[in-house]
BATI-118450 format. One record per residue (C-alpha): residue number from 1; x, y, z; residue in one letter. Coordinates in Angstrom, 1 decimal. Layout:
REM residues N
<nr: NUM; xx: X; yy: Y; zz: Z; rest: a>
...
REM end
This chain:
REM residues 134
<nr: 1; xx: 120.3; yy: 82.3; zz: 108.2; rest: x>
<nr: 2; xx: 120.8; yy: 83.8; zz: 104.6; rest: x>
<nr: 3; xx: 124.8; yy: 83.3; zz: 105.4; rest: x>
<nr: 4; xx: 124.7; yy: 79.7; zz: 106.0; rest: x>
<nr: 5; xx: 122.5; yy: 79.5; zz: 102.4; rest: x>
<nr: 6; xx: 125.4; yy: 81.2; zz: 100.7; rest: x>
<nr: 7; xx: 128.8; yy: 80.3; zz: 102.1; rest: x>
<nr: 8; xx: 128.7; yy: 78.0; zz: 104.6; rest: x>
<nr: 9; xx: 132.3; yy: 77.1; zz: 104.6; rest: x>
<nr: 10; xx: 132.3; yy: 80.9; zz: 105.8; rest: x>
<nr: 11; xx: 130.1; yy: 80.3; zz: 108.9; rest: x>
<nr: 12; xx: 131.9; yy: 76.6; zz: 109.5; rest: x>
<nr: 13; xx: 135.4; yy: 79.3; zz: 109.9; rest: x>
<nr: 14; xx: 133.5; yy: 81.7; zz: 111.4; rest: x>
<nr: 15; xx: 132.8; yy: 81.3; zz: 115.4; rest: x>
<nr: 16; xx: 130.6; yy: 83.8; zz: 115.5; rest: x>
<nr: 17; xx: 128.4; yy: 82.6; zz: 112.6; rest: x>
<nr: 18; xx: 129.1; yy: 79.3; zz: 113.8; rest: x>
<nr: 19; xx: 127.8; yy: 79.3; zz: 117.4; rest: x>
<nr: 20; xx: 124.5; yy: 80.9; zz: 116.2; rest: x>
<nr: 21; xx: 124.0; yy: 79.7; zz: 112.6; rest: x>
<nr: 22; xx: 124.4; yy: 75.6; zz: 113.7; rest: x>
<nr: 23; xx: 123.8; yy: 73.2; zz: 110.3; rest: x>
<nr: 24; xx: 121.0; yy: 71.6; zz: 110.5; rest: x>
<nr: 25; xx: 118.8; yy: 74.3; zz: 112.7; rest: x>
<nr: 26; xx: 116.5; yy: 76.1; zz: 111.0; rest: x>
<nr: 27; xx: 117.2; yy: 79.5; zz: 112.5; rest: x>
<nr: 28; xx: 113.3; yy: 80.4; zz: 113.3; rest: x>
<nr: 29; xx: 113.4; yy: 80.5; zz: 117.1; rest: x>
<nr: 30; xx: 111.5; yy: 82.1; zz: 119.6; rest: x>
<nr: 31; xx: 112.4; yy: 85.9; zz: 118.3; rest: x>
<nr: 32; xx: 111.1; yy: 84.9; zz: 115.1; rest: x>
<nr: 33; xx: 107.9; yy: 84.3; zz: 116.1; rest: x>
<nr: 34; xx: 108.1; yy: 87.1; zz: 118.5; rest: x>
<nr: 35; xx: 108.2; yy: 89.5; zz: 115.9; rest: x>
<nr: 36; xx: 105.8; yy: 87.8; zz: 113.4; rest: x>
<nr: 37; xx: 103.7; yy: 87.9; zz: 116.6; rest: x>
<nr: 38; xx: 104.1; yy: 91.6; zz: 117.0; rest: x>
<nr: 39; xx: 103.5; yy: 92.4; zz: 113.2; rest: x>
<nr: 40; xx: 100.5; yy: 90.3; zz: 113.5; rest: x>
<nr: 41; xx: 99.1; yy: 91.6; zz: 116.2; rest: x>
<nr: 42; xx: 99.6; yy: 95.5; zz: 115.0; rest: x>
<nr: 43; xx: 98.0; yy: 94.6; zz: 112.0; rest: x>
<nr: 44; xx: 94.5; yy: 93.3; zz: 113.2; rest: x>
<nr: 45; xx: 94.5; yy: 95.6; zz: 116.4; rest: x>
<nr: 46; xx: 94.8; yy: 98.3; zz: 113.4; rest: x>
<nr: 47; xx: 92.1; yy: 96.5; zz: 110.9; rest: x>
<nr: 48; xx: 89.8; yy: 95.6; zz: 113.8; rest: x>
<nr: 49; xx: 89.5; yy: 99.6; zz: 115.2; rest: x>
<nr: 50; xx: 89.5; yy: 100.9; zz: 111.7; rest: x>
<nr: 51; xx: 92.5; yy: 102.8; zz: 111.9; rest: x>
<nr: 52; xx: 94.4; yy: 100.9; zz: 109.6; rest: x>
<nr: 53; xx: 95.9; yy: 102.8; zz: 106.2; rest: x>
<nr: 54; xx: 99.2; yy: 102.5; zz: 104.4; rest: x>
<nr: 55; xx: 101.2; yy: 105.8; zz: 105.1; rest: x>
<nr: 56; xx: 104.5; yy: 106.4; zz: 103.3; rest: x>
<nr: 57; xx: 105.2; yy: 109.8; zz: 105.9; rest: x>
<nr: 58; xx: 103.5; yy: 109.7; zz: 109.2; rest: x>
<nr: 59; xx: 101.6; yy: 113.0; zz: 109.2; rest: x>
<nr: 60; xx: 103.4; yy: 114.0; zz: 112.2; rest: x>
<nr: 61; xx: 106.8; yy: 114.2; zz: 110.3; rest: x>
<nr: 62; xx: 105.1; yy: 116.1; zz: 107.6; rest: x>
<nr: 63; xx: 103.9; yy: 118.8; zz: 109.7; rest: x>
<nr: 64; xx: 107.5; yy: 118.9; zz: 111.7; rest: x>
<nr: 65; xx: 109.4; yy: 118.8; zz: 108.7; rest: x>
<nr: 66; xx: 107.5; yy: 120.0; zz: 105.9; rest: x>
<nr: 67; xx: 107.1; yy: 118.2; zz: 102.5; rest: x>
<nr: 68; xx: 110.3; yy: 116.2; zz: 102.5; rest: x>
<nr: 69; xx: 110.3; yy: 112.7; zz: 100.5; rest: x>
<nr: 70; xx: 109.7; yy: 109.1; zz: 101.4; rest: x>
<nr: 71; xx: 113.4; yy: 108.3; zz: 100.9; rest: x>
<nr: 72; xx: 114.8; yy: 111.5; zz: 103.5; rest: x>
<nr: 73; xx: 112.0; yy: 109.8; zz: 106.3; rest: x>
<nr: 74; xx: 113.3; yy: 106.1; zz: 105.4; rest: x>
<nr: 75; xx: 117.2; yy: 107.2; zz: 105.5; rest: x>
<nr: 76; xx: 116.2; yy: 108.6; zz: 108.7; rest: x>
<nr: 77; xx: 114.5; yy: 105.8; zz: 110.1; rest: x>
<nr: 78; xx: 118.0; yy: 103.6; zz: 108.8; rest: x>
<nr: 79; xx: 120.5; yy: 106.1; zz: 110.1; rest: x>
<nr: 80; xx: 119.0; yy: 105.8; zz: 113.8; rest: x>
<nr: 81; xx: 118.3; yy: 102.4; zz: 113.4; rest: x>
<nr: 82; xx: 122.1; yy: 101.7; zz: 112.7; rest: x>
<nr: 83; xx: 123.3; yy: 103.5; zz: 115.6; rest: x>
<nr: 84; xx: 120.6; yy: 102.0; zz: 118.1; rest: x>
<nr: 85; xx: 121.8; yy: 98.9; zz: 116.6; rest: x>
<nr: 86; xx: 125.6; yy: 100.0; zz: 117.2; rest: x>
<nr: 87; xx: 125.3; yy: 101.3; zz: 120.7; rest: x>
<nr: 88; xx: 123.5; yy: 97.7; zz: 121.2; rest: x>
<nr: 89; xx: 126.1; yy: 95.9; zz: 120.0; rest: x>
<nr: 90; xx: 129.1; yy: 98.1; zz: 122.0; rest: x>
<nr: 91; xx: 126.5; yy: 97.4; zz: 125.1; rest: x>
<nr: 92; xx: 126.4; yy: 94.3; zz: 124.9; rest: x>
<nr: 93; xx: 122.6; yy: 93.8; zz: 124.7; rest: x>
<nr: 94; xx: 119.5; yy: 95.9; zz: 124.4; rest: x>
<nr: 95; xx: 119.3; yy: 98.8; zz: 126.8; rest: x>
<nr: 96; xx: 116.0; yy: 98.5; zz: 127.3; rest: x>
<nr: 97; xx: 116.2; yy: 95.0; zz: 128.7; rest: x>
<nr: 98; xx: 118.3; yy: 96.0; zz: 130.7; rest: x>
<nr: 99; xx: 116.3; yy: 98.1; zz: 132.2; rest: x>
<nr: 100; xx: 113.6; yy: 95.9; zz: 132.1; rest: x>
<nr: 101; xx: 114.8; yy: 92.7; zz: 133.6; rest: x>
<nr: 102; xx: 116.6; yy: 95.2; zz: 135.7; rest: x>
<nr: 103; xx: 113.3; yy: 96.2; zz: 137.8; rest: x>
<nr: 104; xx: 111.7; yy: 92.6; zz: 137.8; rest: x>
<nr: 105; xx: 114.9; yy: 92.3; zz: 139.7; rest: x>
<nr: 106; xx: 114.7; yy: 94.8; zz: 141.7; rest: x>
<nr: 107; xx: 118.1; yy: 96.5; zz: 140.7; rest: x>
<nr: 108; xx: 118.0; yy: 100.1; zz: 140.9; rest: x>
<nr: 109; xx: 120.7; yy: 100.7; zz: 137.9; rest: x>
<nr: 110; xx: 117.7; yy: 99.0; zz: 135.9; rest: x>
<nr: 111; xx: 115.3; yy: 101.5; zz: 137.5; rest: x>
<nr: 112; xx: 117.6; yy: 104.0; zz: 136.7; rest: x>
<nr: 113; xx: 118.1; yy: 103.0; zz: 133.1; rest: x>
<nr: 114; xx: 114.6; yy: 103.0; zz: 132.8; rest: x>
<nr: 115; xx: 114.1; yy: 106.3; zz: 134.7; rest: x>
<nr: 116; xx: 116.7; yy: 107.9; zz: 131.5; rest: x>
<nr: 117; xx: 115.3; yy: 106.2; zz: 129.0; rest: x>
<nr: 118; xx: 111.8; yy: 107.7; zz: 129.5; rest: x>
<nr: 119; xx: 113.5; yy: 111.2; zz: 130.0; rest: x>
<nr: 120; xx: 115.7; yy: 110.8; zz: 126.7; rest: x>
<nr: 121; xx: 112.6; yy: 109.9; zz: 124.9; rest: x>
<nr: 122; xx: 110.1; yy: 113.0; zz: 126.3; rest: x>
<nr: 123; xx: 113.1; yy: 115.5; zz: 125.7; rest: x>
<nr: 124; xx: 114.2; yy: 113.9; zz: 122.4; rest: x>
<nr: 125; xx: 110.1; yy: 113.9; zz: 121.4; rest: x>
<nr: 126; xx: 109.8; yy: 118.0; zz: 122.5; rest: x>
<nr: 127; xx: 112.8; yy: 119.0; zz: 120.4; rest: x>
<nr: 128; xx: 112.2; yy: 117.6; zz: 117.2; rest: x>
<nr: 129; xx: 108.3; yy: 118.1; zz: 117.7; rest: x>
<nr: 130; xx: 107.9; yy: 121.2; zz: 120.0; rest: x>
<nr: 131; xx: 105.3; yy: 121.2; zz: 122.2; rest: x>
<nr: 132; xx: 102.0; yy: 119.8; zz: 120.3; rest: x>
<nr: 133; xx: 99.6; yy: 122.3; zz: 120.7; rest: x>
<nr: 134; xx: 99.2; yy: 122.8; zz: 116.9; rest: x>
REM end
């Protein structure tokens, strides 16, 4: 969207940029409201239970990983965020739909996929955060 603002000769050239950044198309689609939707949501299910507060470090990080700063937990967050985003883009879509629309269709790599990612995430969870009896 910001592309086509700034050098649309670039995304005219471009057939990439082209196919999804079309003149004359806004660029807010479904997925755009999907995640306004989700922001939107979080935010008054966390006003509405009284839970809500603005928190730099998630108290769980602090207790794993001592004092570190705001910027070590935000180049964190970036660094996995740019190889989930990578491993995306080499897949050639979002794992997790995968595995999602892979069991509404019955598939069993998609139950399979989902089977992993659940696994991956428990391990992942009990090695960087031990077992949680603290």
């Amino acid at each position: 969207m910001l592309e086509r603002l700034v050098n649309s000769e670039r995304v005219a050239q471009n057939s990439y940029l082209s196919k999804y950044l079309q003149p004359g198309v806004s660029g807010i689609d479904w997925q755009w409201m999907f995640v306004i939707g989700i922001l939107l949501g979080a935010l008054i299910a966390a006003a509405t239970s009284g839970s809500f507060r603005l928190q730099v470090v998630p108290d769980m990080w602090q207790r794993r990983f001592g004092g570190k700063t705001a910027f070590s937990r935000a180049l964190t967050a970036f660094v996995g965020g740019a190889i989930l985003l990578f491993g995306a883009r080499l897949a050639g879509g979002c794992p997790s739909g995968h595995g999602l629309s892979g069991v509404m269709q019955l598939a069993v790599s998609g139950l399979v996929a989902l089977v992993c990612f659940f696994a991956g995430g428990m391990l992942v969870a009990r090695l960087l955060y031990g077992k949680g009896d603290e």
